[in-house]
C-alpha positions in Angstrom: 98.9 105.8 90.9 99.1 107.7 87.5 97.0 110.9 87.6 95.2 112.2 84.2 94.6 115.8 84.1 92.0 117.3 81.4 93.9 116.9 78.4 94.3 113.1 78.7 98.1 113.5 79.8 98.9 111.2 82.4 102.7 112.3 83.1 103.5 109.2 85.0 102.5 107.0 81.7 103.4 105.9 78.6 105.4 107.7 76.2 106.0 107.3 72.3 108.5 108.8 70.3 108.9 111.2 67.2 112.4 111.4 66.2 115.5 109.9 68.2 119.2 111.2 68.1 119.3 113.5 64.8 122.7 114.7 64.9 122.2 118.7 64.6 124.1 121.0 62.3 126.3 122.4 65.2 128.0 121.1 68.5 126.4 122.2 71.2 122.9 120.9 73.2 119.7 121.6 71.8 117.1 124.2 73.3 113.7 124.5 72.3 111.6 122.8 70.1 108.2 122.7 67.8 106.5 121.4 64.7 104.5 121.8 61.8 102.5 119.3 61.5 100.9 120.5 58.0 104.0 121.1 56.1 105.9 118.1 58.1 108.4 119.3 59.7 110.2 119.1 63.9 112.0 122.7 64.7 114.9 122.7 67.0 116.6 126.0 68.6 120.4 125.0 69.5 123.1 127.4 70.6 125.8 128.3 68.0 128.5 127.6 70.8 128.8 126.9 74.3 126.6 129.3 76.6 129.4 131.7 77.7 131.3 131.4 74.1 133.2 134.9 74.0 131.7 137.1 70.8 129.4 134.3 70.3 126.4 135.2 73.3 123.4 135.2 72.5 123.6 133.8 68.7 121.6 130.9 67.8 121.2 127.9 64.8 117.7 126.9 64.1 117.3 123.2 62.9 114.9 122.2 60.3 114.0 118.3 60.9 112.0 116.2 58.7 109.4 114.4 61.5 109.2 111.0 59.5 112.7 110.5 58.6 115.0 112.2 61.1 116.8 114.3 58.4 118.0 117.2 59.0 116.6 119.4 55.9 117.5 122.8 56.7 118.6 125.6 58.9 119.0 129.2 60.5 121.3 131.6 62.0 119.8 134.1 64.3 122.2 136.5 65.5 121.6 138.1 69.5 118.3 136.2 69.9 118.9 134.5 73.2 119.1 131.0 74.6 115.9 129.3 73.4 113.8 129.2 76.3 111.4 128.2 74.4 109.7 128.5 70.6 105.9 128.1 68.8 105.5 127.2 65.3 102.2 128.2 62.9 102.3 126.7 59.3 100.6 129.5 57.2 100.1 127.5 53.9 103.7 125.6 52.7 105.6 128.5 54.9 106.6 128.2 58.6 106.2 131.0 61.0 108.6 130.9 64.5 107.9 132.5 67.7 111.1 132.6 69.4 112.8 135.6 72.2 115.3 137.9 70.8 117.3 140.7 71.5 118.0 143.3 73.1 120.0 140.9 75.6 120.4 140.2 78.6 123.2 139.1 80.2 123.3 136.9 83.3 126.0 137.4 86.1 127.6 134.0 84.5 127.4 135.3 81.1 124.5 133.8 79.7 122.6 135.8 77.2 118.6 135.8 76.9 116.5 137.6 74.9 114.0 140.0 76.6 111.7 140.2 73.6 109.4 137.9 71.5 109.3 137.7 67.9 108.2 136.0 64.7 109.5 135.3 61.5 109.3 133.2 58.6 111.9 130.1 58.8 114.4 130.6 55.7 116.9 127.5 54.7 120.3 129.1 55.1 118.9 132.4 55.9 120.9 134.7 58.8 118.3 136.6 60.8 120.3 139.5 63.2 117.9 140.6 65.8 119.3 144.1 65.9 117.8 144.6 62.1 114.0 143.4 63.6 112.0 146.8 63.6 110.9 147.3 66.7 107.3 147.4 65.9 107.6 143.5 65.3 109.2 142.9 68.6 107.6 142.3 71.8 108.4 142.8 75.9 105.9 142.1 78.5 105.2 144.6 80.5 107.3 144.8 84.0 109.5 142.1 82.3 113.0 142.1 83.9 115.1 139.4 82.1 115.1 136.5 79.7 111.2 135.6 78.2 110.6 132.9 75.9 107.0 132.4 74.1 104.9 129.1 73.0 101.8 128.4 71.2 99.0 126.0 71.7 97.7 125.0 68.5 94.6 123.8 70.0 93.4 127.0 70.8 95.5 129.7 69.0 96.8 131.6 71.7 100.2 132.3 72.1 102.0 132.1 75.7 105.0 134.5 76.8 107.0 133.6 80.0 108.6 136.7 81.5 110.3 137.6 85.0 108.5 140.4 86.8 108.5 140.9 90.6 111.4 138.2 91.0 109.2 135.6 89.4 107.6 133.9 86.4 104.7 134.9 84.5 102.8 133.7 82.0 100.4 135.8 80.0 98.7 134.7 76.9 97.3 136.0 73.8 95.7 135.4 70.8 98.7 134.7 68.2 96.7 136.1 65.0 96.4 139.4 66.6 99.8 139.5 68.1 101.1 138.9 64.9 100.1 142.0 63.4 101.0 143.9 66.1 98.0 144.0 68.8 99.1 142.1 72.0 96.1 142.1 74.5 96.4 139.7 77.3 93.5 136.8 77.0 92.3 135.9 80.6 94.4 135.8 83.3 98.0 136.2 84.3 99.7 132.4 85.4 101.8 133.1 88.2 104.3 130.6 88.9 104.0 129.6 93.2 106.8 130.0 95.3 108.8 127.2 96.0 108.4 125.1 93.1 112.0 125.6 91.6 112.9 123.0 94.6 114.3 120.4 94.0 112.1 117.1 95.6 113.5 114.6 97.2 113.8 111.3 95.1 116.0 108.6 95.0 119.0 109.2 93.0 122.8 107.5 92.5 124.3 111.2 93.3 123.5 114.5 94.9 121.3 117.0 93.4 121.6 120.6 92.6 119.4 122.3 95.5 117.8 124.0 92.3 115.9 123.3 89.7 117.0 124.5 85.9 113.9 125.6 83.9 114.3 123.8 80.6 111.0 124.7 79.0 107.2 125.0 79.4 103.8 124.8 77.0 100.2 125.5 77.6 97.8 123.2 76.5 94.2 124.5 77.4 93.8 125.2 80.7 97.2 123.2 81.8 100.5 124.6 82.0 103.4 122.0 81.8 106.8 122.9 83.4 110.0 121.0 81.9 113.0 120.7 84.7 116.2 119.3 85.1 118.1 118.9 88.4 121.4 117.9 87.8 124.1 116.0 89.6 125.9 118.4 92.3 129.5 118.0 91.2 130.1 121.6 92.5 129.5 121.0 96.0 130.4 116.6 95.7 133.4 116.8 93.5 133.4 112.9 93.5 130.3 112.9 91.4 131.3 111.5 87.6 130.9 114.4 85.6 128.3 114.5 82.1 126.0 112.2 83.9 122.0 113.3 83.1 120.5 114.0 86.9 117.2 113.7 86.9 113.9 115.3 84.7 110.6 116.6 85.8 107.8 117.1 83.8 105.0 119.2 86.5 101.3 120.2 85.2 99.6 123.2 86.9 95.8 124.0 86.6 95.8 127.4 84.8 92.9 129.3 86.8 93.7 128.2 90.3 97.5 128.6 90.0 97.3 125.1 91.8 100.0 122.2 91.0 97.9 119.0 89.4 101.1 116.7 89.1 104.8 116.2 89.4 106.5 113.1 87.9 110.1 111.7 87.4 110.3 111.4 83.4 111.6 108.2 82.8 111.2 108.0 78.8 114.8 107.9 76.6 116.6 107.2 79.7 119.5 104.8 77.6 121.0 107.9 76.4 124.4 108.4 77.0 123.7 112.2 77.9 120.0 112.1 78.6 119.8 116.2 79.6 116.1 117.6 79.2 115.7 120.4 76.1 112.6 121.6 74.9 108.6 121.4 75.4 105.7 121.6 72.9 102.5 120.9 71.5 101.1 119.2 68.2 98.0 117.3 66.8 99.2 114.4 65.0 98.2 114.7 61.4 97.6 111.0 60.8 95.8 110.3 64.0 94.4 113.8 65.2 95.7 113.2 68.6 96.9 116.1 70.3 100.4 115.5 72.0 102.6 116.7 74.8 105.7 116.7 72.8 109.1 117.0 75.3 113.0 116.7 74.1 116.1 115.5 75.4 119.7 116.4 74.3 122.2 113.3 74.0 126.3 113.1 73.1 126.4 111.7 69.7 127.8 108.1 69.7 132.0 108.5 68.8 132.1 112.1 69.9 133.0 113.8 73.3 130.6 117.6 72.9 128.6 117.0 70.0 125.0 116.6 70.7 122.0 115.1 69.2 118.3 115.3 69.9 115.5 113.0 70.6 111.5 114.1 71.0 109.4 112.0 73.0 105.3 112.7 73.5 102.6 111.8 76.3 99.5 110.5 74.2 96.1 111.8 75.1 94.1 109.1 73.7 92.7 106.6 76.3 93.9 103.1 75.9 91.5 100.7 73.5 90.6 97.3 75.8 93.9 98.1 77.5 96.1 98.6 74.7 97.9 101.8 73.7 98.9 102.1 70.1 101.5 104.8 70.5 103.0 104.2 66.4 101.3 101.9 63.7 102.4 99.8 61.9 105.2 101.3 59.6 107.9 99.6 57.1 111.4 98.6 58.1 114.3 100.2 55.6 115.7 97.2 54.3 119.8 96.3 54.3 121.5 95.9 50.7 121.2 92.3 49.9 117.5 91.7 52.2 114.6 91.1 50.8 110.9 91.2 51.7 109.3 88.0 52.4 105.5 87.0 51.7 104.9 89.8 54.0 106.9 93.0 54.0 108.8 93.7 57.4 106.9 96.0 59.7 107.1 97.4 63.2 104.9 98.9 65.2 104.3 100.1 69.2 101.9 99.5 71.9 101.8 99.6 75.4 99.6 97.2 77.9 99.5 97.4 81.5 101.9 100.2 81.7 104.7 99.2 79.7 105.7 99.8 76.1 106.4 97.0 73.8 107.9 97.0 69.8 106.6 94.4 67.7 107.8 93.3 64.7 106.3 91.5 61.8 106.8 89.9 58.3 109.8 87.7 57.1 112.5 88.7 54.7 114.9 86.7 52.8 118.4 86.7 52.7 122.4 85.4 52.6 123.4 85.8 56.0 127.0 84.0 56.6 127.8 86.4 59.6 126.3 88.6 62.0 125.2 91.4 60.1 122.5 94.4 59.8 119.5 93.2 58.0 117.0 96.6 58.4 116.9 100.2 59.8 113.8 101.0 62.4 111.8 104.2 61.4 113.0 107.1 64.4 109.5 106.4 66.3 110.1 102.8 67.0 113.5 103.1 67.9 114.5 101.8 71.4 117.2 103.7 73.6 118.2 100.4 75.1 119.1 97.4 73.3 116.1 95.3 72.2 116.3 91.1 71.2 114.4 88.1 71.3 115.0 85.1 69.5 113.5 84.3 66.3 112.9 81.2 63.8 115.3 81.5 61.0 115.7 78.5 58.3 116.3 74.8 59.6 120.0 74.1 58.8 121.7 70.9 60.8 119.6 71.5 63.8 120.2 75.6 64.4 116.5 76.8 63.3 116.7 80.2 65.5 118.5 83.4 65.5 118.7 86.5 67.1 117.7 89.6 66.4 118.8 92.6 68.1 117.4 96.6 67.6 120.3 99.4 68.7 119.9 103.0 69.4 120.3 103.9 66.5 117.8 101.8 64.9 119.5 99.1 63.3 118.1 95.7 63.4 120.7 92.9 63.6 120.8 89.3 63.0 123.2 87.4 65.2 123.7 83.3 64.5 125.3 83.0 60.6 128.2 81.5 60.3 130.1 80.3 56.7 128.7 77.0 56.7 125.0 77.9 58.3 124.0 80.9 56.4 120.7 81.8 57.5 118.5 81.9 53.9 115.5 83.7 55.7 113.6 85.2 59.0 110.7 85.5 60.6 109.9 88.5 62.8 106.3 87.9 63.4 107.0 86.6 67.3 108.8 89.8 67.8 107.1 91.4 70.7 109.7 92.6 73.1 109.3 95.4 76.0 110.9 98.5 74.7 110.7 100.4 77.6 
């Protein structure tokens, strides 16, 4: 039975979606991400190369994303930052403002590079950012910090979280981002000590072996909740047999601030028909359209005809209570129509809800057409789009008998019409039966 802590995030429920698999401006996996909800836009930290790249440590590409369409509309190279733990965003008029680690470095026993300090700087399209040339004075270590730290913001209350390593665990100290902005960092309330023992991985059922250890792939405050993002991956080290590049298995686990004490742990199940479904990247918003405040978490996926390049998909846990048992986790929005498809007597639309626990896209309107083969007929917008295939049948025009199609929605968002042949072109569609589970 689900558990709802007191932000409304039930980690065992239903998710939506904000953007699905935007190829990113480099090859390798995302890290961190955030938004700005104001000036519209979804951040993501990815690596410049692979983690132990010779010359190439510790340097970083920051990805603009627009949040509606999935474009990619800018980006950043920051030079000896890190790894992206993790990253905060604050809109200050059209401008965004990052909180990300940065260097000095240091470097792990395997060669990865994390940044030991936290800083913030204005996000600048093409811009090169070399964390050597930060002044000091606009940097940040905690104090007693040993290794890598990563910060994140709550925009629900202004405070800014830094994780750090001190006495051979994790803290987490906040602080009122304003303030630490120009230059005065003193600690609001009380010091989050992650408990022992919770970097172990639980037992749950799984096709392979598990690492023994959890990886860390992100965290967030939201209130008096801290949410911890991990990732236990398949154990092809010690069970050679194990196929590698396959995803292991997620965890998403709230803790109550004050008493330190763990709320919930759950399996994440959301995204799980991507190819490379590896967790990346935990953060907050409040929608702009809806004023619903979000637990926004990514995943990194291989992009389709490539064998390293990766893509990136957010999901969200909505805080909202369900409406007479319904769920409305994206309105109703338009479809992109294909060249050569036209809008019917209602314009093509899609929406999701979820009832009883499970999530399901609806379609409506009908569109008009020339169909005489199989053949795309509309692009999904990025938050209705399934990651595993979605169909149901459909009426279509009455020609010798055949007076239904099928229609079919991919990963990548394209709707497809199935059932045209040469000498049964299908003339026009209805969608407004569509109400298939999409998770």
């Amino acid at each position: 039975m689900g558990f709802t802590d007191a932000n409304g995030v039930d980690l065992s429920g239903v998710t939506g979606r904000l953007i699905q698999t935007v190829d990113l401006v480099q090859g390798p996996a995302p890290q961190a991400i955030a938004t700005d909800t104001v000036n519209g836009h979804v951040f993501v930290l990815q690596l410049e190369s692979s983690a132990t790249a010779p010359g190439d440590s510790g340097n970083m590409y920051l990805n603009r994303i627009n949040r509606t369409t999935g474009a990619v509309t800018g980006s950043m190279r920051l030079k000896g930052f890190g790894h992206g733990l993790s990253m905060g965003c604050q809109p200050v008029g059209a401008d965004s403002y990052l909180w990300t680690e940065c260097g000095p470095l240091h470097i792990t026993s395997t060669g990865v590079a994390f940044g030991k300090s936290v800083t913030r700087f204005k996000f600048t399209d093409g811009g090169v950012l070399d964390a050597t040339t930060i002044p000091q004075a606009q940097k940040f270590t905690a104090p007693g910090s040993t290794a890598g730290t990563g910060p994140s913001f709550d925009p629900t209350t202004g405070l800014l979280t830094v994780m750090y390593h001190k006495d051979g665990k994790r803290h987490f100290t906040r602080y009122d981002a304003n303030l630490a902005a120009a230059g005065t960092w003193t600690p609001v309330g009380t010091t989050f000590v992650m408990p022992a023992g919770e970097d172990v991985t639980p037992s749950v059922p799984s096709p392979y072996p598990l690492e023994k250890t959890l990886t860390s792939q992100g965290y967030q405050t939201l209130g008096g909740v801290l949410y911890a993002y991990h990732w236990a991956p398949y154990d092809t080290k010690n069970y050679p047999d194990t196929p590698s590049g396959f995803p292991g298995v997620t965890f998403m686990t709230s803790y109550d601030w004050e008493s330190g004490q763990r709320l919930d742990r759950q399996v994440v199940t959301a995204a799980d028909g991507l190819e490379r479904r590896e967790p990346e990247g935990v953060a907050v918003e409040i929608d702009p359209a809806t004023q619903e405040t979000r637990l926004l978490f990514g995943f990194s996926n291989t992009v389709p005809g490539t064998t390293g390049s990766r893509d990136v998909t957010v999901c969200w846990y909505p805080t909202k209570p369900a409406v007479d048992g319904v769920k409305v986790l994206s309105d109703w929005v338009d479809l992109t129509l294909a060249s050569g498809v036209t809008a019917g007597t209602e314009r093509p639309r899609g929406r999701l809800v979820a009832l009883a626990g499970t999530t399901y896209l609806q379609l409506r309107g009908t569109l008009t057409c020339s169909l005489t083969a199989d053949s795309k007929i509309a692009t999904l917008p990025h938050r209705i789009r399934p990651t595993r295939l979605a169909r149901q049948n459909v009426p279509r025009n009455n020609n010798t008998g055949r007076c239904v199609c099928r229609v079919e929605a991919n990963i990548r968002g394209e709707l497809w019409a199935y059932g045209a042949y040469t000498d049964n072109a299908i003339t026009w569609i209805d969608l407004d039966g569509v109400s298939v589970a999409w998770r």
